[in-house]
N, C-alpha and C positions, 0 to 999 in steps of 0.2 A: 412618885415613881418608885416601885420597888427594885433594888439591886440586890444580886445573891450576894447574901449578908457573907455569908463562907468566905467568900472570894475578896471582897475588902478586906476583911477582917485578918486574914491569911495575906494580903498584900501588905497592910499596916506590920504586920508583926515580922515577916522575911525581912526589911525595911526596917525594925528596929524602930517603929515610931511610935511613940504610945497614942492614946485614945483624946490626950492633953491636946500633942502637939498636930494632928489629925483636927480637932476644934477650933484651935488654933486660924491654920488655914483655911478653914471653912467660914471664921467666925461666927462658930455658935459656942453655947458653953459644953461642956466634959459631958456634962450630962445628958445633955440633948443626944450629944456624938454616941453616946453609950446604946441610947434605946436606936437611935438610926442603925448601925451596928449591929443589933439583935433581930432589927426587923419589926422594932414594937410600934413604928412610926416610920412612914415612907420618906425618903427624901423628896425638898421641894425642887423645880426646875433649877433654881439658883444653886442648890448645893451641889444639886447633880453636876452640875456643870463645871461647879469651882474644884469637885470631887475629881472628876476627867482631867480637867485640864490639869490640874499637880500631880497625876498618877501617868501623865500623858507622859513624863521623862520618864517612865518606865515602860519602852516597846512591849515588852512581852507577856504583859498583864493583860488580860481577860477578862473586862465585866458585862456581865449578861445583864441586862433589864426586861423584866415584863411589865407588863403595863395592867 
């Protein structure tokens, strides 16, 4: 699934979290987190979700998905 890459990208960094610690939680490596990020590479079901649910302490975040 694709997420506006912006909108993550801009919620990691108001948040102060780099792209490590973002990998981290998702458990995948830096690198992988970088191209998901950019949008070079879609998130799968699992990230998506692991993605929500840690961004979920943040009410007033907005992320859009198309599909």
């Amino acid at each position: 699934m694709r997420v506006k890459e912006k909108i993550v990208r801009d919620a990691r960094l108001k948040k102060e979290f780099s792209q490590d610690h973002m990998a981290h939680v998702l458990n995948i490596s830096q690198s992988k987190y970088s191209r998901l990020e950019k949008g070079e590479i879609s998130f799968n079901i699992d990230e998506l979700s692991k993605l929500l649910d840690y961004l979920e302490k943040f009410p007033n975040l907005r992320i859009v998905i198309s599909t």
